[in-house]
C-alpha positions in Angstrom: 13.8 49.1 45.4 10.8 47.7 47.6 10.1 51.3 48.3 9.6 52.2 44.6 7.7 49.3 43.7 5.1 49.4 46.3 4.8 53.1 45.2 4.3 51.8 41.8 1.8 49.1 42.6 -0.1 52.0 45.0 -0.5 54.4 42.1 -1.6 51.5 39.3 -4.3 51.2 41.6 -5.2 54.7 41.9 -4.9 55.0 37.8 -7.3 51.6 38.0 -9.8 53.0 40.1 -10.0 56.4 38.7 -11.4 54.5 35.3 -13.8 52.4 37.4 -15.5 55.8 38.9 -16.2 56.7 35.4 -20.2 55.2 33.9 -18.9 55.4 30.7 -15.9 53.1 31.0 -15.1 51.3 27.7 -14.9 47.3 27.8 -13.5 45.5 24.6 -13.3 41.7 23.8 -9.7 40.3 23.3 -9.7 37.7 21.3 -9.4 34.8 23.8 -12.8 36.4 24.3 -12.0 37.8 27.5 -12.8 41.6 28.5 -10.8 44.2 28.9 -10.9 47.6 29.7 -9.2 50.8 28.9 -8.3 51.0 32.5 -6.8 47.6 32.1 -4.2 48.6 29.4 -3.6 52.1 31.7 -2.3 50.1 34.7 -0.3 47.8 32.0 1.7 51.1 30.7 1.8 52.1 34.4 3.9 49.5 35.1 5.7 48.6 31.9 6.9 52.2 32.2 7.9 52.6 35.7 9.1 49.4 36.7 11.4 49.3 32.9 14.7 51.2 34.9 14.8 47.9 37.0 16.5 46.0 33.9 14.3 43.3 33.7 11.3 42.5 31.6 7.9 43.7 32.5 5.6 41.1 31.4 1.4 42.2 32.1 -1.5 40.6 31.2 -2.2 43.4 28.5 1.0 43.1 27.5 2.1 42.1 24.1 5.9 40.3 24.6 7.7 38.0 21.6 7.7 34.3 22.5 5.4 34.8 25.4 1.7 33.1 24.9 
């Protein structure tokens, strides 16, 4: 299991720095006023989607989760 999350941790980054090579990145305000970026929500699916066959909840920043502020 450490194997496969390490891999996953080592390719989020790879998906986050792909976005941050690119001038025309796109940053949005959230509404706590904070930034985000497109490559911020990437990484968030990254892991929400590979780390989900562990059976236990995935909870990112981006992340939208009921009951969770």
């Amino acid at each position: 299991m450490r194997q496969q999350i390490e891999a996953t941790t080592r390719e989020a980054g790879r998906i986050l720095m792909s976005y941050f090579k690119n001038p025309q990145l796109k940053i949005t305000i959230k509404d706590d006023q904070s930034p985000v970026t497109e490559a911020d929500y990437a990484s968030s699916d990254h892991f929400q989607k590979e780390l989900a066959h562990f059976g236990c909840p995935v909870v990112t920043e981006e992340s939208q989760h009921e009951g969770i502020p």
